[in-house]
PyMOL CGO cylinders between C-alpha atoms (Angstrom):
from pymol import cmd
from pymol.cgo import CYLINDER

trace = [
    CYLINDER, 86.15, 114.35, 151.09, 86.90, 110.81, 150.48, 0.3, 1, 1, 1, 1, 1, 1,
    CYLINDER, 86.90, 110.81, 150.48, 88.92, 111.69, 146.60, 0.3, 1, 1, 1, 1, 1, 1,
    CYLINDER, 88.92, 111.69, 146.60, 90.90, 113.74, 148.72, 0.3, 1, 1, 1, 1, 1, 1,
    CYLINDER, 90.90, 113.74, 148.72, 91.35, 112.71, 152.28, 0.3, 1, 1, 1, 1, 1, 1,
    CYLINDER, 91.35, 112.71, 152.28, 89.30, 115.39, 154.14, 0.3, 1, 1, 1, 1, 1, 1,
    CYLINDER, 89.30, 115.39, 154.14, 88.57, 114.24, 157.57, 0.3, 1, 1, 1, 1, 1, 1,
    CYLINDER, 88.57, 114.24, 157.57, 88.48, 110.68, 156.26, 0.3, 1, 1, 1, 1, 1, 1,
    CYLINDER, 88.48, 110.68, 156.26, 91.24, 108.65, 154.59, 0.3, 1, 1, 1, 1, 1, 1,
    CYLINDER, 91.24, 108.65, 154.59, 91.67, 108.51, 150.48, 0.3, 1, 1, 1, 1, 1, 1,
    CYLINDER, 91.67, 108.51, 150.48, 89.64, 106.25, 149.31, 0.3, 1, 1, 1, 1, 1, 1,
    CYLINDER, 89.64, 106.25, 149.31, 88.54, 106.54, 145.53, 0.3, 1, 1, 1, 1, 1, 1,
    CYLINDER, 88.54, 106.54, 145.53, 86.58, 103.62, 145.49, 0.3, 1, 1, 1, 1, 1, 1,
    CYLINDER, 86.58, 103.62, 145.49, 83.92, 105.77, 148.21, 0.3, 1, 1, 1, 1, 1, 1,
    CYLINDER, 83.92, 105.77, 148.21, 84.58, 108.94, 146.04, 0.3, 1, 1, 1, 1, 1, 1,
    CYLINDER, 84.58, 108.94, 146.04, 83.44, 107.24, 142.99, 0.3, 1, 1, 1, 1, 1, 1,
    CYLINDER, 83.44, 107.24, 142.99, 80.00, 105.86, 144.84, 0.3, 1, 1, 1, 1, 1, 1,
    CYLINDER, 80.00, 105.86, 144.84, 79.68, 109.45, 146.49, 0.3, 1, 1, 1, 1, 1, 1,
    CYLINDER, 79.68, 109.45, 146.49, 80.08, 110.96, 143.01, 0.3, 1, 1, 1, 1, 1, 1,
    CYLINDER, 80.08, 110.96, 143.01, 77.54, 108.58, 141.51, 0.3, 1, 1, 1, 1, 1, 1,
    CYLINDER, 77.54, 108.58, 141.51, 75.17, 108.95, 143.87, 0.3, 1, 1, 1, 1, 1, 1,
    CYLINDER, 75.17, 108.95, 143.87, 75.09, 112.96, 143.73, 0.3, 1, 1, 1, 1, 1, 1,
    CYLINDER, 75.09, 112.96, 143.73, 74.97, 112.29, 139.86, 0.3, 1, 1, 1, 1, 1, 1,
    CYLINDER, 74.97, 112.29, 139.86, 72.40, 110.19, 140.45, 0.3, 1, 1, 1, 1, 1, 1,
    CYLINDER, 72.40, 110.19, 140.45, 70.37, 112.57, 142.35, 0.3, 1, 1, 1, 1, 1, 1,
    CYLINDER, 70.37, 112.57, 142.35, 70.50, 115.26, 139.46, 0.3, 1, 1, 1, 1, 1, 1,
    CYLINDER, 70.50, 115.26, 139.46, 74.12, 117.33, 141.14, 0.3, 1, 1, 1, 1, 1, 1,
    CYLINDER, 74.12, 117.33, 141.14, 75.56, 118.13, 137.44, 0.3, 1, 1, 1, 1, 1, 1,
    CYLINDER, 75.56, 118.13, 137.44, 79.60, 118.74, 139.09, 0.3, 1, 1, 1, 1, 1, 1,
    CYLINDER, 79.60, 118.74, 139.09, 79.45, 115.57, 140.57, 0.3, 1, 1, 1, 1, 1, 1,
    CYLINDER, 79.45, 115.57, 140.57, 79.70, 113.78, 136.57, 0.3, 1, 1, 1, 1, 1, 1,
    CYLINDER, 79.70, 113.78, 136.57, 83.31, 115.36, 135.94, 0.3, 1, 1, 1, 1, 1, 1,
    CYLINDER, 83.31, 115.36, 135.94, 84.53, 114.30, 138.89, 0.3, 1, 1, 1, 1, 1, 1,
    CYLINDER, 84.53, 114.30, 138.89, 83.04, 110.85, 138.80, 0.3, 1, 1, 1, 1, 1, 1,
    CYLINDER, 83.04, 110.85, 138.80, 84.65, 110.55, 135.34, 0.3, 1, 1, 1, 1, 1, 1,
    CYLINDER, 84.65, 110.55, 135.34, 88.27, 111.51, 136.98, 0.3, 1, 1, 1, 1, 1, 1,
    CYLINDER, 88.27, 111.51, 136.98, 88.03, 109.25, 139.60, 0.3, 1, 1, 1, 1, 1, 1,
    CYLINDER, 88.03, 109.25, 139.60, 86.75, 106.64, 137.33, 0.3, 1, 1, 1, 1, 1, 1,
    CYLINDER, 86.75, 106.64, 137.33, 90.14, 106.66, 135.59, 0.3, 1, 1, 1, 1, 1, 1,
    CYLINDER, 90.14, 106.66, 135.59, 91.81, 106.05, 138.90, 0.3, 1, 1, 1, 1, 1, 1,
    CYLINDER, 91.81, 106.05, 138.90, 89.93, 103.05, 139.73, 0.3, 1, 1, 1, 1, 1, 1,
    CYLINDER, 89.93, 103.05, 139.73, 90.55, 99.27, 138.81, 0.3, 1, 1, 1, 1, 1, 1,
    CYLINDER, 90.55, 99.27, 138.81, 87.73, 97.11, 137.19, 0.3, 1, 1, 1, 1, 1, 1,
    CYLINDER, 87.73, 97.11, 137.19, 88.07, 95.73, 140.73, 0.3, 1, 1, 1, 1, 1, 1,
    CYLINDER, 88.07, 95.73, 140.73, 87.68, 98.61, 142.25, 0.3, 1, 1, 1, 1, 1, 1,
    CYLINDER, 87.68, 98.61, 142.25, 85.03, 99.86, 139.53, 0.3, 1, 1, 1, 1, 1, 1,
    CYLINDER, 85.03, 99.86, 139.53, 82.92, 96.69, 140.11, 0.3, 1, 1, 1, 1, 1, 1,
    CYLINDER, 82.92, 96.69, 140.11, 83.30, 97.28, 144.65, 0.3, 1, 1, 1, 1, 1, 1,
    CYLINDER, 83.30, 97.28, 144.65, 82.02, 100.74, 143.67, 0.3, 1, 1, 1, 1, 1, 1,
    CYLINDER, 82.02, 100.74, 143.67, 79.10, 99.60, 141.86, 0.3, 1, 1, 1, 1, 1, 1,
    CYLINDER, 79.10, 99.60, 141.86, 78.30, 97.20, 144.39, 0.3, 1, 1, 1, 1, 1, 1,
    CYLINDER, 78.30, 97.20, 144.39, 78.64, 99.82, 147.34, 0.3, 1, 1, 1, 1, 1, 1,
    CYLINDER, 78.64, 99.82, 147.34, 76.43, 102.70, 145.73, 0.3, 1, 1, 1, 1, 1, 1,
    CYLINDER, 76.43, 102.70, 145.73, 73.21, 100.13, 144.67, 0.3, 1, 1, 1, 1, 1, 1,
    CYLINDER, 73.21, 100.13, 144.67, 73.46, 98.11, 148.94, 0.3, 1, 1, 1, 1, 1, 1,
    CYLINDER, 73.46, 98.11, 148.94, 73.08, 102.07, 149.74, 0.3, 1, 1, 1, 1, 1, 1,
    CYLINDER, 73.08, 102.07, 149.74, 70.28, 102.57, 147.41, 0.3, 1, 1, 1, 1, 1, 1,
    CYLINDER, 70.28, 102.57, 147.41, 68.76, 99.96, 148.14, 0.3, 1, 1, 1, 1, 1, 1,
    CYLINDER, 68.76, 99.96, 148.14, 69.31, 100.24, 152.11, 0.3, 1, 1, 1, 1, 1, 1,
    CYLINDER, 69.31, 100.24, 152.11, 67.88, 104.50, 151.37, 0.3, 1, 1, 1, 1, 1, 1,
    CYLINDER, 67.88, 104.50, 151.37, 71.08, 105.35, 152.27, 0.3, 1, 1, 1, 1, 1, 1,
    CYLINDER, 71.08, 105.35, 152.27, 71.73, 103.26, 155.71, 0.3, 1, 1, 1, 1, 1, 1,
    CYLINDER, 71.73, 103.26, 155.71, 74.24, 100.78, 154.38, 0.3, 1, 1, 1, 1, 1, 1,
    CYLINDER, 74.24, 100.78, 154.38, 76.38, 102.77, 152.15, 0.3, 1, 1, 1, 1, 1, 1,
    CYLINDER, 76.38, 102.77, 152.15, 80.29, 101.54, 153.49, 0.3, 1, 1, 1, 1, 1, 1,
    CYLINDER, 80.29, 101.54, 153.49, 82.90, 99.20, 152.45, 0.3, 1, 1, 1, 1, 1, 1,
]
cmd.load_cgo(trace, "trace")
């Protein structure tokens, strides 16, 4: 939704850490399209990414926003 505006704006930053997660959580499509947004994204962006998907983890999913 988020790579490509579905009901919420763009945002590839929140596609990548939606795309990691699912990866994370064994859901195989989600690692091609984490790879194509990767390429999108900034080391900046990369590194807000990173930070985003571990507060969620951490939080079990509660705190998983910009």
């Amino acid at each position: 939704m988020y790579e490509n505006g579905e009901g919420v704006p763009e945002d590839f930053v929140m596609a990548h850490v939606w795309y990691s997660l699912a990866a994370a959580n064994g859901y195989k499509p989600a690692n091609e399209s984490m790879v194509l947004i990767k390429g999108k994204l900034s080391r900046e962006q990369l590194d807000e990414a990173q930070k985003i998907q571990s507060g969620c983890l951490k939080s079990n999913y509660k705190d998983c926003n910009l």
